[in-house]
C-alpha positions in Angstrom: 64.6 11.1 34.5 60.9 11.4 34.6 58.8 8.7 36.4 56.1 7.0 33.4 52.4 7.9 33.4 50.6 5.3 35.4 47.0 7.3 36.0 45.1 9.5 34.2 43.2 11.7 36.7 39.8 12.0 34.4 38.3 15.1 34.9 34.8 15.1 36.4 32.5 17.2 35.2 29.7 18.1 37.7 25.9 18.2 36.9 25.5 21.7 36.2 28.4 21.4 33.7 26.3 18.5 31.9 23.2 20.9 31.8 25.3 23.5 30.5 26.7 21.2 27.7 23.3 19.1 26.9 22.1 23.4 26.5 25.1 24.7 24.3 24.5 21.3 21.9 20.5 22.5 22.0 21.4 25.9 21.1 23.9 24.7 18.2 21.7 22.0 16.7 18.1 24.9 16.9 20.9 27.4 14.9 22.0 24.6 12.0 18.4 23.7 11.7 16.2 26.3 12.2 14.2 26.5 8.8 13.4 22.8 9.6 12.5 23.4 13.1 10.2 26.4 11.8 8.7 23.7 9.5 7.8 21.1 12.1 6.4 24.1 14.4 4.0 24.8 11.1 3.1 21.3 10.7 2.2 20.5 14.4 0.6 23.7 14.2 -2.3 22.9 11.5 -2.1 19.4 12.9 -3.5 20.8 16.3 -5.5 23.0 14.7 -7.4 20.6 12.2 -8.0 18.1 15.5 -5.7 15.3 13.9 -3.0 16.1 16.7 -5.5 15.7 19.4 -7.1 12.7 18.1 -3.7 11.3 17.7 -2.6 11.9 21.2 -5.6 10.3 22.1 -5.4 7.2 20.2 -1.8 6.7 22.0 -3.1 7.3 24.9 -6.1 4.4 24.6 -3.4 1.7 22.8 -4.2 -1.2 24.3 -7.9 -0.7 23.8 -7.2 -0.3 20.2 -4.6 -3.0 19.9 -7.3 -4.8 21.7 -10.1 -3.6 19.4 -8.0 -4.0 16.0 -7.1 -7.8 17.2 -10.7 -8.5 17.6 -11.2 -7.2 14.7 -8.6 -9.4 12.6 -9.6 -12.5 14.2 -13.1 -12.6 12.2 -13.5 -15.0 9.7 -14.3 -12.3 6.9 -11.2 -10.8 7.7 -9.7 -14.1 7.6 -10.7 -15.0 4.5 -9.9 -11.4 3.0 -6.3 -11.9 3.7 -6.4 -15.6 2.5 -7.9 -14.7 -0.2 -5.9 -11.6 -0.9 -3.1 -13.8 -0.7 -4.1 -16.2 -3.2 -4.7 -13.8 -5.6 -1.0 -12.0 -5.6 -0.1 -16.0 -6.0 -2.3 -16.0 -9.3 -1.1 -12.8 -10.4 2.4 -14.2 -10.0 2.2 -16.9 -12.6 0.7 -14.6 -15.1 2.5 -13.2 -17.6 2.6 -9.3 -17.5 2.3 -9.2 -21.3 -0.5 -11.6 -21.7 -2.4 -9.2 -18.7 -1.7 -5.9 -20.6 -3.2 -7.3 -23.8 -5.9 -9.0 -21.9 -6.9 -5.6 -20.0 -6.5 -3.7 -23.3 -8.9 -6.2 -25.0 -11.3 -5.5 -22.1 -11.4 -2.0 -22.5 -11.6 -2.1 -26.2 -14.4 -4.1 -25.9 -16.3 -1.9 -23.2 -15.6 0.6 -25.9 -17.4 -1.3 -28.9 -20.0 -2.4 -25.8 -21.0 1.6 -25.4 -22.2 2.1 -28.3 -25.6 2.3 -29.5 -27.0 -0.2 -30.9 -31.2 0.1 -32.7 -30.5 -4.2 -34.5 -32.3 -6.5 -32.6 -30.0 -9.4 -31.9 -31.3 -12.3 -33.9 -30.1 -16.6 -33.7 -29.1 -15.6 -37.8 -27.3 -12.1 -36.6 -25.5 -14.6 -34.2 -24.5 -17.1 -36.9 -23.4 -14.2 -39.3 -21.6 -12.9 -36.3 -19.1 -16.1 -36.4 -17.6 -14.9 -39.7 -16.3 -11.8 -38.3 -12.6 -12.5 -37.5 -12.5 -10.2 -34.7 -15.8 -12.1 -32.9 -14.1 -15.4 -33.9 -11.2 -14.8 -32.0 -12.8 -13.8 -29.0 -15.1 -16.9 -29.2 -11.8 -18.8 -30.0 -10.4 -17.3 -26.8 -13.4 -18.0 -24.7 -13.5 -21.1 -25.5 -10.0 -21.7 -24.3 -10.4 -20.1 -21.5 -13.2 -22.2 -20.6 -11.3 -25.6 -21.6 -8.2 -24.2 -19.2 -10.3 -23.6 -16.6 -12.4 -26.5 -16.7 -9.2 -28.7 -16.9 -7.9 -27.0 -13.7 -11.4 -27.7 -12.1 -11.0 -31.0 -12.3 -7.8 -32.1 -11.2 
């Protein structure tokens, strides 16, 4: 009877033997992808040409300065308030209703439309007043004026 398997003798491979795998894996990987390699040698290559690639290089090689510089930089209290503000204005946005916005931007740029054109009247106090009975005018006053209440109510509190 045979005796049982107590120890695997592992085989050790030597360093050259790594080398010469780590080399045939190389060799295998360039000939599966070698349209994409060819690609990345064309970008690099227009990269280095057009400067980018050096100025790159030496923007990693100055990264703490920069770090340094673009902290600087964010600590101002423009920037500060940019961001704040920035961020107060996606909160806004939030609460909006999409559909309202659309109709509201549409009205806008209707109205820049109708704004374009020339006009030879003089704007008279009775033109105004005649003005009022146009139901497109009214509306926008009406609007206005709502706006302006909202607003004015959100003011105060």
């Amino acid at each position: 009877m045979a005796e049982p398997i107590s120890f695997i003798k592992k085989k050790a491979l030597t360093e050259e033997e790594i080398k010469q795998q780590s080399l045939n894996q190389l060799k295998d990987s360039l000939a599966e992808h070698e349209q994409a390699i060819d690609k990345a040698i064309d970008v690099l290559s227009e990269l280095y040409g057009s400067g980018v690639l050096e100025a790159a290089e030496a923007l990693l090689k100055a990264k703490a300065k920069v770090a340094e510089i673009a902290l600087h930089q964010l600590k101002r209290p423009e920037v500060t308030n940019m961001i704040n503000n920035g961020m107060a204005a996606a909160g806004a946005l939030a609460q909006i209703d999409p559909d309202q916005t659309a109709k509201l931007l549409g009205s806008v740029a209707k109205g820049l439309e109708e704004a374009g054109k020339p006009q030879d009247k003089k704007v008279t106090v009775f033109s105004l007043m005649s003005a009022l009975k146009d139901p497109d005018v009214n509306r926008a006053i009406g609007f206005g004026l709502r706006f302006l209440k909202g607003m004015g109510k959100e003011l105060g509190e």
